[in-house]
C-alpha positions in Angstrom: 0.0 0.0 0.0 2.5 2.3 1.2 4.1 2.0 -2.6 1.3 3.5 -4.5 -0.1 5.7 -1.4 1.9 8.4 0.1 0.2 8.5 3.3 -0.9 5.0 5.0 -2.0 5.2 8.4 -3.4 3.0 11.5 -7.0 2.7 9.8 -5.8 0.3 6.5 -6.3 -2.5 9.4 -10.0 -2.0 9.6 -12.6 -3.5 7.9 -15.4 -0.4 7.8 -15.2 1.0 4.2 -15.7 4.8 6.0 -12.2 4.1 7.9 -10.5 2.1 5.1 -11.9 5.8 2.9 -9.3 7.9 5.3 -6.4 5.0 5.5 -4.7 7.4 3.0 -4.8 10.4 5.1 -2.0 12.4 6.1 -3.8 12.9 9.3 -2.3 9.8 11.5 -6.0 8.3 12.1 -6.2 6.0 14.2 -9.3 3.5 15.0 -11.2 3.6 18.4 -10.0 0.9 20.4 -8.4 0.1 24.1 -4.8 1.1 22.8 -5.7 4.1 21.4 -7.5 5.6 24.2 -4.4 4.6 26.7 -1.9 6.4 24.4 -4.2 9.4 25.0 -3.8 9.4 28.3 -0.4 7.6 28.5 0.6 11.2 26.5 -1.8 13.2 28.5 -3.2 14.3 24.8 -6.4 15.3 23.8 -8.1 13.5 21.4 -10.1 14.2 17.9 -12.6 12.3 17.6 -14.0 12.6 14.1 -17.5 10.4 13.1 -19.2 10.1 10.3 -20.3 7.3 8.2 -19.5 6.0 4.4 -22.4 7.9 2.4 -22.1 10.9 4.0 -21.5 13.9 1.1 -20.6 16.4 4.1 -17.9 13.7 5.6 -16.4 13.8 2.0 -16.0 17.5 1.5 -14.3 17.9 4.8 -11.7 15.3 4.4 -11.0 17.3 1.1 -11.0 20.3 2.4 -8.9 19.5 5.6 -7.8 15.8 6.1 -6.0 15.4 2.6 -4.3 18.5 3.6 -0.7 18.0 4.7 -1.1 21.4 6.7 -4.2 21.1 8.7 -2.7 17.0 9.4 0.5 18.5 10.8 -1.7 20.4 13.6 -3.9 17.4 14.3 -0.9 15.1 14.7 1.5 17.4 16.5 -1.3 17.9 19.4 -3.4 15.4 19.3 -4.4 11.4 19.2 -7.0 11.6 16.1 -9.6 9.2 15.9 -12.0 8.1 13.4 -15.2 6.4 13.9 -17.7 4.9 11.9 -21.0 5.4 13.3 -23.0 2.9 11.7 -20.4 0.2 13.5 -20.3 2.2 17.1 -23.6 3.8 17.6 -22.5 3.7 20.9 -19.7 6.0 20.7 -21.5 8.4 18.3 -24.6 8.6 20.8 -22.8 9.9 23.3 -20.5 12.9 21.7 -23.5 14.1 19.1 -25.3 14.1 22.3 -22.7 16.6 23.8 -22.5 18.7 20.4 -26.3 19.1 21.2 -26.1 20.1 24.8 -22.9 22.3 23.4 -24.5 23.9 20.5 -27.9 23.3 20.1 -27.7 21.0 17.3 -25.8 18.3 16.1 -25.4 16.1 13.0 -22.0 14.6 10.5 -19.2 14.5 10.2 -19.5 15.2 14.0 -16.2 16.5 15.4 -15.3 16.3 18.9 -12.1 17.1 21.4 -12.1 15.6 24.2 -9.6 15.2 27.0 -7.2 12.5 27.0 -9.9 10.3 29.2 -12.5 10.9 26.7 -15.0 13.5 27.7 -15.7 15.9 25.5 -15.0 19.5 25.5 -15.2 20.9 22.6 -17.4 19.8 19.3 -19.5 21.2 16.1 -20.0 19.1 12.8 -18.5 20.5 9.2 -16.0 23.0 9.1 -13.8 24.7 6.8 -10.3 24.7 6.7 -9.4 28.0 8.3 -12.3 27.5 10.8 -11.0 24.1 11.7 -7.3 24.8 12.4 -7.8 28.0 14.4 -10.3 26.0 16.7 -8.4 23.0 17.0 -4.8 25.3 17.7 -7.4 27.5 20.5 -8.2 24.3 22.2 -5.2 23.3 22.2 -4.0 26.8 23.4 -6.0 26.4 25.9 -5.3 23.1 27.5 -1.1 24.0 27.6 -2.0 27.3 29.4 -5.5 27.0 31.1 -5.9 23.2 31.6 -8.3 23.5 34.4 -10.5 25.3 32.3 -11.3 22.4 30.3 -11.3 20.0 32.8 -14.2 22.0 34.6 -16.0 21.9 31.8 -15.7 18.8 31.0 -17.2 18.0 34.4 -20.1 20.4 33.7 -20.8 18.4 30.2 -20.5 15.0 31.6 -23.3 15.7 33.9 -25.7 16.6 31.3 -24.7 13.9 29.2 -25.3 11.3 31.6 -28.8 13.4 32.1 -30.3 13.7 28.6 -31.2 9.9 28.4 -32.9 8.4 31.6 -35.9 7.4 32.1 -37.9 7.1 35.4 -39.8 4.2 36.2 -43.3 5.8 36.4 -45.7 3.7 39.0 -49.1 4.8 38.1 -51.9 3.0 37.4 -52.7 3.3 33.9 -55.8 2.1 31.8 -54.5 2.1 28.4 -57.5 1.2 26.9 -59.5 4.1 27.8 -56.6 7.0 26.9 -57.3 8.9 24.4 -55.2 10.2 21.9 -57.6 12.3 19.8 -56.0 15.9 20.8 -52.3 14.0 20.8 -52.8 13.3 17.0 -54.8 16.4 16.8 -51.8 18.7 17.9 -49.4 16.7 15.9 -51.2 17.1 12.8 -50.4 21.3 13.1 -47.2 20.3 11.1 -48.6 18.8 8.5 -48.2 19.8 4.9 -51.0 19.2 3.1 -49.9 20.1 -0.5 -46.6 17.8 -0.6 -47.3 16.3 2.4 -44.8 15.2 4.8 -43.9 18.2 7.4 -44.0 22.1 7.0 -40.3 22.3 6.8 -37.5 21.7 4.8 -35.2 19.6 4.7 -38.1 16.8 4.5 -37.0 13.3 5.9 -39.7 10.3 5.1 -40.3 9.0 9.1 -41.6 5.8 7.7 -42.5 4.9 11.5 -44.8 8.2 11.4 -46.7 7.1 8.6 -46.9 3.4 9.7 -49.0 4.8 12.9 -50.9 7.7 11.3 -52.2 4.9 8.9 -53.3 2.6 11.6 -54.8 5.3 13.1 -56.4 6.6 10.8 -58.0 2.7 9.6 -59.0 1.9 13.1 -60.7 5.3 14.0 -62.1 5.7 10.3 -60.3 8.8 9.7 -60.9 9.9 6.2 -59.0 12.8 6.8 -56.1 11.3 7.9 -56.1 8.4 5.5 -55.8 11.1 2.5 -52.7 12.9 4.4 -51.3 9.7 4.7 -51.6 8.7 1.0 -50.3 12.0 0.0 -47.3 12.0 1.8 -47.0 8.2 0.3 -47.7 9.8 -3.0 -45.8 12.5 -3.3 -43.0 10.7 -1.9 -43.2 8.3 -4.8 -43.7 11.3 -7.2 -40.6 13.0 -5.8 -36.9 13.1 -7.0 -36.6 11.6 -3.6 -37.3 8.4 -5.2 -35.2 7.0 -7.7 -37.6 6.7 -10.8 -34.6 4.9 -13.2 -33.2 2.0 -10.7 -35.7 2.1 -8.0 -35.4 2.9 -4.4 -35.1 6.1 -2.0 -32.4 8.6 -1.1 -32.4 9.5 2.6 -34.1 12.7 2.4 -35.1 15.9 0.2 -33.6 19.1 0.6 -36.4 21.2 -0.1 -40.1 21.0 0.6 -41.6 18.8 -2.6 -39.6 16.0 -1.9 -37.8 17.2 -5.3 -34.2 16.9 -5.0 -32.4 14.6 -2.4 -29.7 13.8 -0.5 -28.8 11.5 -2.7 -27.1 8.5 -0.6 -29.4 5.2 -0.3 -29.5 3.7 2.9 -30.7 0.3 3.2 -32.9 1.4 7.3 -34.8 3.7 5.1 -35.1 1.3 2.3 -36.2 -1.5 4.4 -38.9 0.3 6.2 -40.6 1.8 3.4 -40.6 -1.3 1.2 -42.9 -1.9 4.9 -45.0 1.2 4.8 -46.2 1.1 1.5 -46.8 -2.7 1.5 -48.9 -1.9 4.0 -50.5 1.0 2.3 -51.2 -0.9 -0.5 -53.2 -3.6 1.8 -55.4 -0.8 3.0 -55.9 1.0 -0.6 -55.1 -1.0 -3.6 -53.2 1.7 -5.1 -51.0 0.2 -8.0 -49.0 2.9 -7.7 -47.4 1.6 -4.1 -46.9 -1.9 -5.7 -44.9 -0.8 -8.6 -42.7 0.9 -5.2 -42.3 -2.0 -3.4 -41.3 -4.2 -6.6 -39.0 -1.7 -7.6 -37.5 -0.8 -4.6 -37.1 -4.3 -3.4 -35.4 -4.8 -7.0 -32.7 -2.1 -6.4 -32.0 -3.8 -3.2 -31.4 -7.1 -4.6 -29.4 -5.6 -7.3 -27.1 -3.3 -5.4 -27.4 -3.9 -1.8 -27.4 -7.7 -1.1 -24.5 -10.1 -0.8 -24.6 -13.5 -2.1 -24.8 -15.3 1.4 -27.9 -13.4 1.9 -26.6 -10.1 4.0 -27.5 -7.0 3.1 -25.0 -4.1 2.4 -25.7 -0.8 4.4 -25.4 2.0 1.4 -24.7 3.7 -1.3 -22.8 7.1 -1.7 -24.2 10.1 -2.4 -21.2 10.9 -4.4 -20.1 9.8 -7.5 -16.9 10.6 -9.8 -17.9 13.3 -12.5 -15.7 13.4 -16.4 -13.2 15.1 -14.7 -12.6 12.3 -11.5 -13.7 15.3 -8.9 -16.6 13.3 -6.5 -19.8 15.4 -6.8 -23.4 14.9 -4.7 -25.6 13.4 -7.3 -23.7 13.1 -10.5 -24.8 9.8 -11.3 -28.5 10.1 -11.1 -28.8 13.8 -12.6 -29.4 14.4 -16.6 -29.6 17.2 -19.2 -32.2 17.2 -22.0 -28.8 16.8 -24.6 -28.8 13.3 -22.7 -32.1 12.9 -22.9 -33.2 13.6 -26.0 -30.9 11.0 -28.1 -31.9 8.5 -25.7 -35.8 8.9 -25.8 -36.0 9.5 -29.2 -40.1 10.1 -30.4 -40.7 9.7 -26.4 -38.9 12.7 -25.4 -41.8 14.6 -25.1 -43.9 12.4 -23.0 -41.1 11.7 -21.2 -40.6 15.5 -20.8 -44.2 15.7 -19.4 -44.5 12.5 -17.4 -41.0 13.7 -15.5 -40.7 17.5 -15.5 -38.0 17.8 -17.8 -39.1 21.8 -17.3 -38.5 24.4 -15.1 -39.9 22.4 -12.2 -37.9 19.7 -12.7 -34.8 21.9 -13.0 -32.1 21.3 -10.2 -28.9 23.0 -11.5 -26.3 23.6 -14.2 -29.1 22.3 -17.2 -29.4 19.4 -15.1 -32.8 17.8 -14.0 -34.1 15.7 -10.9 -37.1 13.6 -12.3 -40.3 14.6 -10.5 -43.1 13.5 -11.4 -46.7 15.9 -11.2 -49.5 14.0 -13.1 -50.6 10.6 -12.2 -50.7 8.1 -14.9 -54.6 8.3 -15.7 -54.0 12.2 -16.2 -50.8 10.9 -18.8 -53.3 8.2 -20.2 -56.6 10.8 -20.4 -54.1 13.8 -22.3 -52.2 11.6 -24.8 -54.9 9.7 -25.6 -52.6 5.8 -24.7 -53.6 3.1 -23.3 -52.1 1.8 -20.1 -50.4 -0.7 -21.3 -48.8 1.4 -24.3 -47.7 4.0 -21.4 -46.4 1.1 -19.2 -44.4 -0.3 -21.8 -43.1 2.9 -22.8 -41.9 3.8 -19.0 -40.4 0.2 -18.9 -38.3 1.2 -22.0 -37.2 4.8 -20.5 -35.8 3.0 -17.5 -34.1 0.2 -19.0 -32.4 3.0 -22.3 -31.7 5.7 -19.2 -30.3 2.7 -16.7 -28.2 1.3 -19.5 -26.9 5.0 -20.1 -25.7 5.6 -16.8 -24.3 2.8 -15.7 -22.0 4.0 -17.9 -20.9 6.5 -15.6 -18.5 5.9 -12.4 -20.8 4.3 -10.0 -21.5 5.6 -6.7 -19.2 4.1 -4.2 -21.1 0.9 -1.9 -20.6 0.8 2.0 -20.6 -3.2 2.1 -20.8 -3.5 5.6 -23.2 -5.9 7.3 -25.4 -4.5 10.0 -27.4 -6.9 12.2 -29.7 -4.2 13.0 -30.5 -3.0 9.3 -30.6 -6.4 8.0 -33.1 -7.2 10.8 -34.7 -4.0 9.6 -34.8 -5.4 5.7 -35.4 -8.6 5.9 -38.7 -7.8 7.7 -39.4 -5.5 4.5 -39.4 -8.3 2.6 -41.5 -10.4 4.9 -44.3 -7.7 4.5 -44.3 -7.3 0.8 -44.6 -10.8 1.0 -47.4 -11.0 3.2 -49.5 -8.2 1.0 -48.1 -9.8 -2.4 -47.7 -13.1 -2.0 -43.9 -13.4 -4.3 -42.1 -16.2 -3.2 -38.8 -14.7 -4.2 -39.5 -12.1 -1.1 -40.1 -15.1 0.9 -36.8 -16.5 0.0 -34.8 -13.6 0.2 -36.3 -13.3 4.2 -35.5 -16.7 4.7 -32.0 -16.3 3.5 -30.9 -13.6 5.3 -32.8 -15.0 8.4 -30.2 -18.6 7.8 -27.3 -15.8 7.3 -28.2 -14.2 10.5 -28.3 -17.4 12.4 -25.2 -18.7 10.9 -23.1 -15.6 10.9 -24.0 -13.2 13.6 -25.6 -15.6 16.4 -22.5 -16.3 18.8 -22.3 -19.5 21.0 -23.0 -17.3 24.0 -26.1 -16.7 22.9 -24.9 -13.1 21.6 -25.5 -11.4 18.5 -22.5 -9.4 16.2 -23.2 -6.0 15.1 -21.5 -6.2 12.2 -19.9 -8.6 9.2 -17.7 -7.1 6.3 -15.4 -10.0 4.7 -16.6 -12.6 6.7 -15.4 -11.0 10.0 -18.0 -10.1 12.7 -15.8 -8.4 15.8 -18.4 -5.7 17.3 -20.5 -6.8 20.2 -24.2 -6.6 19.7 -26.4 -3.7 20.8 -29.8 -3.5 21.4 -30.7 -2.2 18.2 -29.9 -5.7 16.9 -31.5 -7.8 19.1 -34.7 -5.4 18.7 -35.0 -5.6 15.1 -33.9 -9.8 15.2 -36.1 -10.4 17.2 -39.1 -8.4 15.5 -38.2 -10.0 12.4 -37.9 -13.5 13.5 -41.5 -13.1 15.1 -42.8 -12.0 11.0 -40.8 -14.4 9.7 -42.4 -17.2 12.2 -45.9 -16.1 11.1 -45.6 -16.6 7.6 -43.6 -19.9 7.5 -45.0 -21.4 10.7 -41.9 -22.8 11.5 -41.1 -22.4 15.5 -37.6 -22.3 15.0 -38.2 -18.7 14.6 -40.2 -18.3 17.1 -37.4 -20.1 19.4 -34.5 -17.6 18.3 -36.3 -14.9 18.9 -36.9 -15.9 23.3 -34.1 -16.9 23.1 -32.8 -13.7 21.8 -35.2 -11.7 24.5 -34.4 -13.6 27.2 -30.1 -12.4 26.7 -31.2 -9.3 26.7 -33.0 -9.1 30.1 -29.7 -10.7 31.3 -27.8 -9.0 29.4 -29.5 -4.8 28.6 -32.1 -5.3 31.1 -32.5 -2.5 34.4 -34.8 -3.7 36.9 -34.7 -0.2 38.4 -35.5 1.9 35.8 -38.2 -1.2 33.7 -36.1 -0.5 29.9 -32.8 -1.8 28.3 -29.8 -0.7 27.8 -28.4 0.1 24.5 -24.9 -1.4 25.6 -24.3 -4.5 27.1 -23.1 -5.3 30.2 -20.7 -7.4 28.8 -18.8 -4.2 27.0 -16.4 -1.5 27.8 -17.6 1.0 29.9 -17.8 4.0 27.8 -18.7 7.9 29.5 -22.2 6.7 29.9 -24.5 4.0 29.4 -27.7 5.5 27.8 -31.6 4.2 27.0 -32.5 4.8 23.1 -36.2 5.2 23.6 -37.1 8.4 21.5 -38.0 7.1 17.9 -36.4 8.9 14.8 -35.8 7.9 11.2 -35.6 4.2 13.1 -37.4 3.4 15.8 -36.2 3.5 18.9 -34.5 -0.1 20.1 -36.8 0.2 23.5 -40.1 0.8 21.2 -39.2 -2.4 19.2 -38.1 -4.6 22.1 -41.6 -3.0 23.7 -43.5 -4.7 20.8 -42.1 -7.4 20.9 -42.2 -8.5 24.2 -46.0 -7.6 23.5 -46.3 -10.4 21.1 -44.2 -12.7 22.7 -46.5 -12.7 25.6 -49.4 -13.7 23.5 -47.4 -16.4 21.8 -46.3 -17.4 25.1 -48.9 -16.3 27.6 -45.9 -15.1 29.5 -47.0 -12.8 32.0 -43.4 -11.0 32.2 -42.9 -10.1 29.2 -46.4 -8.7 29.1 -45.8 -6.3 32.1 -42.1 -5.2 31.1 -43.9 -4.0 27.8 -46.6 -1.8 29.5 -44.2 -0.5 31.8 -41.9 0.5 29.0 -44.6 2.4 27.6 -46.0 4.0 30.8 -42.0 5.2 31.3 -42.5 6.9 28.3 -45.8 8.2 28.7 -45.5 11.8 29.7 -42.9 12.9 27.1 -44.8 11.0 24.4 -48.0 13.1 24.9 -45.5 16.6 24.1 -43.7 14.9 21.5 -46.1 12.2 19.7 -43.7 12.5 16.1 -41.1 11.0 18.5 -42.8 8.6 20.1 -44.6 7.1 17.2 -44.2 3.4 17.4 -44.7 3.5 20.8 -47.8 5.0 19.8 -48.6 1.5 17.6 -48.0 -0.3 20.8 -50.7 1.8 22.3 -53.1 1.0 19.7 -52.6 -2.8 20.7 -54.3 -2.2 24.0 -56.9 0.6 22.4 -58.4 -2.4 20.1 -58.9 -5.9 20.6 -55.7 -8.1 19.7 -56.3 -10.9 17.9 -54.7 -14.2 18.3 -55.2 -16.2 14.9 -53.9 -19.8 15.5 -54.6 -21.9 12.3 -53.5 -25.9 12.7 -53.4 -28.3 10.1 -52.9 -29.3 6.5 -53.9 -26.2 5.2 -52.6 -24.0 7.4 -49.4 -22.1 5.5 -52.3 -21.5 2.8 -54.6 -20.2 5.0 -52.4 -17.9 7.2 -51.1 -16.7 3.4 -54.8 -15.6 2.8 -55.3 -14.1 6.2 -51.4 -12.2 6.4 -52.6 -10.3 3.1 -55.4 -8.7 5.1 -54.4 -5.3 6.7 -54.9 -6.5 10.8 -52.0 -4.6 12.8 -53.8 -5.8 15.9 -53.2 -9.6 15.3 -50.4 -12.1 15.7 -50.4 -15.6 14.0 -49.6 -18.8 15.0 -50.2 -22.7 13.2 -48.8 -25.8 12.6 -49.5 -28.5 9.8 -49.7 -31.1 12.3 -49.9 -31.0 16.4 -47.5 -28.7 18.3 -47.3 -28.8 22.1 -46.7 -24.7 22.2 -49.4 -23.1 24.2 -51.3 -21.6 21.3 -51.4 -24.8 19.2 -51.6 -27.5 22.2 -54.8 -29.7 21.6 -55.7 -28.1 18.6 -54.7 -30.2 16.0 -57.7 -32.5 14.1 -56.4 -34.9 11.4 -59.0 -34.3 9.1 -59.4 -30.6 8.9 -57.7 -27.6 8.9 -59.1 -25.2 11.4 -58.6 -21.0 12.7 -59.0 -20.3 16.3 -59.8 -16.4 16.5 -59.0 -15.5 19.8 -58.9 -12.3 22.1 -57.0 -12.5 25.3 -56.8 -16.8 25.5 -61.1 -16.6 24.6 -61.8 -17.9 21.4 -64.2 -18.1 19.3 -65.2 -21.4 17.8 -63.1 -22.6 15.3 -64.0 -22.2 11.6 -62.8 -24.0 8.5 -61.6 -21.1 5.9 -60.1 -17.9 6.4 -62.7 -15.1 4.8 -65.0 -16.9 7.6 -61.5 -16.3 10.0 -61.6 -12.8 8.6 -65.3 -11.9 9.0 -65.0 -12.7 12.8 -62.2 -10.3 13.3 -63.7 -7.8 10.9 -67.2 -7.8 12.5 -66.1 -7.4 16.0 
């Protein structure tokens, strides 16, 4: 390396593709680890702690700008240990210090920078700056610390305090009837932010929430909500409409940066991926709009094509950046086009194309280049060119393949091929919904081969999951965001193959993490084990974002898992996790929305469906592809001995048990009879 590199440092030992970007730095990087934090304080330095992750355009421009720079690296390793960190591998770390931007700034976001002194609490932090601003903080820090040391260290004192602050959660022991709280004026106040022309929120930038969208829908089913329901499709809609989607190869960008969902940030993640390949599945169970399934197939296509490993793991991203003609990196460059591209390509189509995609002034991002956006739906396009919709489907399956072919051409955008547990959990349930709703085996197969990877792979003898995999190395400890999502997939994936295995992984799963995350005092987990390194802190994720929060997830599931199980603990750690969260979810319902959708379980009846016998797969198929959030489903093709399926079994028929809270109803013999007796309740 060191032949063809002028600058090889500690990070070319690592396996994240964001570290292994920076190996070639003159800055002497090194990765976060034991040693490096003892030669910090062995030196009595401060440290650098730069994080980011590998798609992230902002990260890119300030390597360029500062740590290619053989200046600016002279600073940094003159006066201090600099270390890199990829925040997709240690959520951990990055939790704490953008935490301590936030409490030191207001706001926080990446590349997050932080000094901290040499035992690793913070004192200093912002996220992108520019070369000048950069060295003459970093040189007053360190200005500070040779002449005013105590300074610092008196503030660091102040900031730990806070940090350790800003994430607990008290154990709240009042009596609480769930069933009877209301949250008419909750969803009331939270619908002041909605935009109602592009849907989404009244702000820009405009970042898709699937987990909003997944609750507001329920919501708006089980209350009858017409009002709702249409915000709901909109925001789908427009969404799909936007440049925010990726009308060529399929799939979404992370977010738009202005208010019509027109032009994105342009990396892919596979978290968003995964969940809205969920959201719309489900949206299309509730409204038939073909528009949702041509989504889901096409996202779910980009994903097999660009994101997923042959062993069955998914990959994590892929960069917003892309080399232009002149090998400079540049946000967007392979998805943007000018009509002198376009018009060769599209031939006799390039007007309809112009129209369908707002090759116009609306469409217009920059430099003659275009974002498509779409405007009109396709029955307007059929209705003003006077084509059928099988001549305009055609036609749109030939634009993509001429414009795909054209610019794959182009340097591609660079793929993070890391292995999270968490996302994959995250993706692979994706793919057990769209399944569920549309019935294509290959979904089925792709869950059940990333399920076997996880198993195989990640699943340590201990009982212990991996975080992550890159090159058939898995060397981060599991947090709780992995067993969460596991586990919530494994449940999905038991209820559409009726195979207990699944269902077996995932207590098994549950029960490490109450010995493992659990705190008795407080009633909610961890996000570290107690088997790690003590970092500054030891925090609860509990507030949901773009993901939900690991403590909403685990909350579901040990909601279902109490119903599979009729195991009472599980069943009172979950309503105690909500009532923890009770108070700041009534201020803050966008924040709190899946534990919202854990709400709703004890606002309707849950249904347990437990079909048994030959038919069974068939008939839980039939009676998965109905929209039912409040259900779980449980079967076997012959007798079982779990408590759901014990003594249910007859030889010569295949039979559905719809039960609410262990009463059932008696049994029936297909599932729209199965379906009528949850729907007429």
């Amino acid at each position: 390396m060191s032949d063809t590199h002028k600058y090889t440092n500690d990070l070319i030992h690592e396996t994240s593709p964001y570290l292994l970007q920076h190996a070639h730095n003159p800055v002497n990087w090194k990765a976060w680890n034991n040693e490096t934090l003892k030669q910090a304080k062995d030196e009595n330095k401060l440290m650098i702690v730069s994080i980011g992750y590998a798609a992230c355009h902002w990260c890119h421009v300030m390597e360029k700008e500062s740590f290619e720079d053989s200046t600016v690296a002279a600073i940094m390793n003159k006066n201090f240990i600099n270390v890199k960190v990829d925040r997709e591998e240690r959520p951990d770390i990055d939790q704490i210090y953008i935490g301590a931007v936030e409490l030191m700034t207001g706001r926080a976001g990446w590349p997050l920078n932080v000094i901290t002194l040499p035992d690793g609490r913070p004192v200093w932090g912002g996220t992108y700056f520019r070369k000048e601003d950069w060295i003459q903080r970093i040189e007053k820090i360190q200005e500070i610390y040779e002449e005013e040391p105590q300074m610092l260290i008196e503030y660091a004192n102040k900031l730990e305090e806070g940090i350790k602050s800003m994430d607990l959660v008290n154990f709240n022991s009042a009596e609480i009837d769930f069933s009877n709280y209301d949250t008419t004026m909750l969803v009331e106040n939270w619908s002041r932010k909605f935009d109602h022309r592009y849907g989404g929120y009244n702000r820009a930038p405009k970042f898709m929430m699937p987990n909003n969208y997944h609750y507001l829908l329920r919501n708006a089913v089980a209350n009858k909500d017409n009002k709702l329901l249409e915000y709901v499709n909109l925001t789908l809609q427009k969404m799909a409409y936007g440049g925010v989607y990726d009308h060529i190869g399929g799939g979404f960008a992370r977010y738009s940066t202005d208010d019509r969902w027109h032009v994105p940030h342009f990396e892919k993640m596979l978290y968003d991926n995964a969940q809205l390949v969920s959201l719309y599945s489900d949206a299309y169970a509730v409204t038939k709009n073909p528009l949702y399934e041509e989504i889901v197939t096409e996202t779910l296509s980009f994903v097999a094509k660009e994101l997923t490993h042959e062993s069955g793991a998914f990959y994590s991203s892929l960069d917003a950046d892309s080399e232009t003609e002149t090998g400079e990196l540049e946000e967007g460059a392979y998805y943007i086009y000018g009509n002198e591209e376009l018009e060769p390509l599209l031939k006799d189509d390039f007007q309809l194309f112009q129209d369908y995609y707002n090759i116009n002034s609306f469409g217009k991002w920059e430099k003659q280049h275009y974002v498509l956006i779409r405007t009109k739906s396709d029955q307007e396009i059929l209705e003003e060119y006077k084509i059928s919709l099988e001549t305009l489907q055609k036609k749109k399956k030939n634009w993509k393949a001429a414009l795909l072919e054209y610019r794959n051409q182009r340097p591609r955008p660079r793929l993070d091929d890391k292995s999270l547990t968490s996302w994959n959990g995250l993706m692979m349930k994706g793919y057990i919904d769209a399944y569920k709703v549309f019935g294509n085996e290959a979904y089925l197969a792709a869950a059940l081969k990333n399920g076997k990877f996880i198993v195989e792979n990640q699943l340590q003898p201990s009982g212990a999951l991996y975080h992550n995999y890159k090159d058939g190395k898995s060397t981060i400890n599991g947090y709780l965001e992995d067993y969460a999502s596991v586990i919530e997939a494994f449940i999905s994936l038991y209820e559409i193959t009726l195979d207990e295995s699944w269902l077996e992984h995932s207590v098994n799963l549950t029960e490490y993490c109450f010995d493992k995350f659990y705190d008795q005092e407080r009633g909610m987990f961890y996000f570290t084990s107690s088997d790690d390194p003590k970092l500054l802190t030891r925090s609860f994720e509990y507030r949901d974002n773009v993901i939900p929060a690991s403590n909403s997830i685990m909350a579901k599931n040990l909601f279902k898992l109490s119903h599979f199980y009729e195991a009472s603990r599980y069943g009172e750690t979950s309503r105690q996790m909500l009532k923890n969260v009770l108070a700041e979810m009534e201020q803050y319902p966008s924040g709190f929305s899946n534990w919202l959708d854990l709400h709703s379980n004890y606002q309707q009846d849950f249904y347990e469906v437990v079909i048994v016998g030959e038919n069974a797969l068939q008939f839980a198929r039939e009676i998965n592809a109905t929209y039912i959030p409040n259900k779980i489903v449980a079967g076997s093709t012959g007798p079982g001995d779990s408590y759901l399926l014990k003594g249910r079994y007859s030889e010569d028929n295949t039979l559905i048990y719809v039960c609410v809270n262990n009463t059932c109803k008696l049994p029936v013999s297909d599932s729209k009879s199965a379906l009528e007796l949850i729907n007429t309740d």
